[in-house]
N, C-alpha and C positions, 0 to 999 in steps of 0.2 A: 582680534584675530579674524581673517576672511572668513569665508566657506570654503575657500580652496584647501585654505592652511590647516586647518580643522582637518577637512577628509585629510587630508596628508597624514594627520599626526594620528588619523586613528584607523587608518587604512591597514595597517597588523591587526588589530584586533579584529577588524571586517573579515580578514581573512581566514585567522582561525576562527572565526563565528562559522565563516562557508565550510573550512575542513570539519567542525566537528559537525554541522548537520549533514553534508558527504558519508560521514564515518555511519553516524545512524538511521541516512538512507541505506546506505550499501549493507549494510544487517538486516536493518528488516525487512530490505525487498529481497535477501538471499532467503531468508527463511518464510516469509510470502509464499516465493516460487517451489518452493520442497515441499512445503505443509501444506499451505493454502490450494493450489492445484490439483491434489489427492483429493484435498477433502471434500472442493469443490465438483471435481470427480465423483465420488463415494456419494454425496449428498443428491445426483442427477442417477446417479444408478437405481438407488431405492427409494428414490421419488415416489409418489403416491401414482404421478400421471404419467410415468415410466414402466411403474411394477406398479400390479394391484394392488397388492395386500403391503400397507404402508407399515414396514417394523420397529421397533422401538427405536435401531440405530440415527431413524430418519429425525424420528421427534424431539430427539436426545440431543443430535448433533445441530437440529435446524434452532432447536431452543439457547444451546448456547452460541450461534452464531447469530442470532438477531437479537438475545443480549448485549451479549458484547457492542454490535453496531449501534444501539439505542441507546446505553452507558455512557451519558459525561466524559467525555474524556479528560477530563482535568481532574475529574472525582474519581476516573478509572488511574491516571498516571500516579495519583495521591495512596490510592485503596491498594496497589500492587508493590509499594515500596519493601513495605514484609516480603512478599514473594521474592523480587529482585533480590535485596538484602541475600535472604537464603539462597541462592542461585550462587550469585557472583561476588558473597562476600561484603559487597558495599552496596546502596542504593543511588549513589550522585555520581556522578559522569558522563560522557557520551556513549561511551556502552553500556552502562546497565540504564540511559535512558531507552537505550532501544529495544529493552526488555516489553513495554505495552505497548511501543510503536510496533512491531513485529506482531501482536499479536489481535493489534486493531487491524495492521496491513493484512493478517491470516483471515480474519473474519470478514473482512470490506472482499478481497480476492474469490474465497471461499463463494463467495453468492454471487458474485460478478459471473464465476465460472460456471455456476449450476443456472445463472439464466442464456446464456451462451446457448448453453448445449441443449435446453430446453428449446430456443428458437430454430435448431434446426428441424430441417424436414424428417417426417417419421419413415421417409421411404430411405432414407440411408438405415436404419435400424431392421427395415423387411428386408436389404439387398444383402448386409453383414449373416442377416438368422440364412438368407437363400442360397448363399456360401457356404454356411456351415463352421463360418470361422469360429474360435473363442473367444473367451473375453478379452484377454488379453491383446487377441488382434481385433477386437473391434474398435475394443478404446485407443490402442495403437496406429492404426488405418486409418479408421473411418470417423469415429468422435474428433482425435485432435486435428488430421489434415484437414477434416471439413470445417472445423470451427478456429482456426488460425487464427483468421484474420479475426474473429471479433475477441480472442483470447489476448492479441496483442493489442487493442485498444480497452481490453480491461483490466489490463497490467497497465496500462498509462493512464487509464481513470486511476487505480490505485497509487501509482508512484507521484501524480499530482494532486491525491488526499493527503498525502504522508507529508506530503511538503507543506499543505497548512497545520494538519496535527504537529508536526517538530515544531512549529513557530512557540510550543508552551511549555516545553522541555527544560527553559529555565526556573522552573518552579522547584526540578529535583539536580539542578547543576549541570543537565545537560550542555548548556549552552546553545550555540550554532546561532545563525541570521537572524532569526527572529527576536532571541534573545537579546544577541548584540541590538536592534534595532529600538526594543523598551527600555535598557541599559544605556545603554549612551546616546539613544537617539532622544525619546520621548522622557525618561526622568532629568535629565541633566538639561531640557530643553531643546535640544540643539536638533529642532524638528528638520534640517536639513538633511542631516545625518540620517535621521533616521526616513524620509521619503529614498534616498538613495537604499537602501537596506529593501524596502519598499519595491523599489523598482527594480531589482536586482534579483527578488524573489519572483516578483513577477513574469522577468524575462526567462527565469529558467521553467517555470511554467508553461509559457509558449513555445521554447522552444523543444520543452519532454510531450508536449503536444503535436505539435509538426512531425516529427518526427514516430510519433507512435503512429500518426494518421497516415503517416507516408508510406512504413512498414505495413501497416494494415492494408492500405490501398493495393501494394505488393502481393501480397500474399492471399486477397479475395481472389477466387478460384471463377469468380460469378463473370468478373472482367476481364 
């Protein structure tokens, strides 16, 4: 049999490899975007180099978020099956794989956003106190429009993490690309198969790249 014929006959199962890592991107960059943006928020508020007196929320939350990113991921998707199980019933699928995708995308997001907001200037935080606004309007106003642009290129650092962490999803039945790519690409031999899997991850890589860098270039306020 070719290599044309081959991809032909396994070109369905490529496809649901792509829907189901789709399925558990679009999970855990939804819950990324709700949790991880808070807390990355929360985590720049009581910052030690923000606020003096650094409170336990800071130490608490910065400790399990640089757990979490320092934690194996594959000894993290293994260690969580317990958790998921109790959650959602079951532990193997594409949705309850994206029970530790979600919450490495929370943790990787989470610091992403509190170095953001660290890099801007300290005279947006003099001009919000010389208004008189509150917190609400400062974080509202002045933290997210001033940090836009680099919030949207560190939602596209995270959304092109998540896309190498899903490649190990079939270890709890997740499936998706990657899977499909060790499965019928690399055990069955058929290394053709699986550079196309290869290249196919790679392209949506470049172009959640281009695209984040284009929207970031947009919305820098500096240009």
């Amino acid at each position: 049999m070719t290599f044309l014929k081959k991809l032909v006959a396994n070109w369905p199962a490529l496809l649901t490899g792509l829907q189901e890592t789709g399925l558990m991107m679009l999970i855990s960059l939804f819950f990324c975007l709700i949790i991880g943006l808070p807390l990355g928020l929360g985590l720049f508020l009581v910052n030690p180099k923000v606020k003096r007196q650094p409170p336990l929320f800071y130490w608490l939350f910065n400790f399990i978020v640089t757990m979490i990113r320092s934690f194996p991921y594959l000894l993290l998707v293994i260690a969580l099956i317990p958790v998921t199980r109790s959650i959602l019933g079951k532990a193997f699928g594409p949705i309850p794989s994206a029970v530790p995708l979600s919450i490495v995308a929370i943790a990787i997001f989470a610091r992403l956003v509190e170095q953001v907001l660290l890099d801007l200037p300290t005279e947006i935080s003099d001009l919000a106190n010389s208004l008189g606004t509150s917190k609400l309007q400062y974080i509202w106003h002045f933290l997210l429009v001033e940090a836009r642009s680099g919030l949207v290129l560190a939602f596209t650092t995270t959304t092109v993490s998540l896309i190498s962490y899903s490649t190990v999803m079939g270890i709890v039945g997740g499936g998706g690309i990657g899977d499909f790519a060790v499965r019928v690409g690399y055990q069955r031999y058929e290394y053709g198969i699986m550079y196309v899997a290869i290249v196919i991850m790679i392209t949506l890589v470049f172009i959640l790249q281009m695209l984040g860098n284009t929207l970031a270039q947009k919305l820098d306020k500096r240009k």
